[in-house]
C-alpha positions as CSV (number, residue, x, y, z in Angstrom):
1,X,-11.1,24.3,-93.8
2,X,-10.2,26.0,-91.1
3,X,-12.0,29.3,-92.2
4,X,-15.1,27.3,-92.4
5,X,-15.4,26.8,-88.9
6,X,-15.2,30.5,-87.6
7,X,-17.4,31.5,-90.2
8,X,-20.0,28.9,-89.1
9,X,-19.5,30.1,-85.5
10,X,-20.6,34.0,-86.2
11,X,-23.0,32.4,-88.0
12,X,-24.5,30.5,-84.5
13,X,-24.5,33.5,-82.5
14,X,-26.6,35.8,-85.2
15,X,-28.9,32.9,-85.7
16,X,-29.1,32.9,-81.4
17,X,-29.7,36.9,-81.3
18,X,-32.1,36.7,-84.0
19,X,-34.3,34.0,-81.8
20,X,-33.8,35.8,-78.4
21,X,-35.1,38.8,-80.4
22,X,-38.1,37.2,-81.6
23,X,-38.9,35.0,-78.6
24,X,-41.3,37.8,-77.5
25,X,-41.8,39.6,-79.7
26,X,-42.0,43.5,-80.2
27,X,-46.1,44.2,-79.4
28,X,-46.2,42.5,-76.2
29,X,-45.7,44.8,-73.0
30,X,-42.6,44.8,-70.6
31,X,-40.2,42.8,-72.9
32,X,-36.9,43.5,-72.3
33,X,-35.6,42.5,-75.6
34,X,-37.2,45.1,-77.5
35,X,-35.3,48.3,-78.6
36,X,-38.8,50.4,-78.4
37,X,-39.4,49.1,-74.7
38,X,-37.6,52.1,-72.3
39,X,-35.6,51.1,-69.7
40,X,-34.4,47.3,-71.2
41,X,-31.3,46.2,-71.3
42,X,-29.4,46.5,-74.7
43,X,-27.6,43.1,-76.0
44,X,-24.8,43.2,-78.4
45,X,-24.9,41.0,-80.7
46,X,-21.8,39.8,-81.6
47,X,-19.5,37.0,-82.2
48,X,-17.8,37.5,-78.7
49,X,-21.6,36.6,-77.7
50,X,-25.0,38.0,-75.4
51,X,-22.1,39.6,-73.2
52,X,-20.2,41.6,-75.8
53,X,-16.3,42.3,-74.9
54,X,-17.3,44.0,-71.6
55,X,-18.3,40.7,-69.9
56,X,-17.9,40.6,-66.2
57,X,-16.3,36.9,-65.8
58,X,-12.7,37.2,-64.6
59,X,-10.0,35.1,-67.3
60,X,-9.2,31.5,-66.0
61,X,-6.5,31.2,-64.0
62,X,-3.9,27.8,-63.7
63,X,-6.2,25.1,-62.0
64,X,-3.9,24.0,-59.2
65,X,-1.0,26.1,-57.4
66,X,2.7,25.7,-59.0
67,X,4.2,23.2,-56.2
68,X,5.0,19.8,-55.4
69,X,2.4,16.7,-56.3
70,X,0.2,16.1,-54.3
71,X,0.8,12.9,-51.6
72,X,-1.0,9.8,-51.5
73,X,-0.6,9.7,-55.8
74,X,0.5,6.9,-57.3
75,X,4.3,6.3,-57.5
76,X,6.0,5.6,-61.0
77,X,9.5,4.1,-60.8
């Protein structure tokens, strides 16, 4: 079952592109989302999402610095 779940997953985004490409639709003026409009941006669509592989957000990083606890916690003996 564990193939099921990536599978349903591409599934999402395609189903997401396919509304965000006909939110507008194609006859009305200025919409970005058309590929006949000059000048829009272009989305990938794909399962790594609206952003494509290229996306600008920076991979997360450990939460809190390597170190000692902080003081003040509560004391296990």
């Amino acid at each position: 079952m564990i193939g099921l779940k990536s599978k349903k997953r591409i599934n999402q985004m395609s189903v997401i592109c396919y509304l965000i490409s006909r939110t507008a639709g194609p006859g009305s003026p200025g919409d970005p989302f058309s590929p006949d409009t000059p000048g829009g941006p272009t989305i990938p669509c794909s399962p790594d999402g609206p952003a494509g592989p290229g996306s600008p957000r920076r991979p997360r990083g450990p939460s809190l610095p390597a170190g000692p606890a902080r003081p003040g916690g509560p004391t296990i003996p």
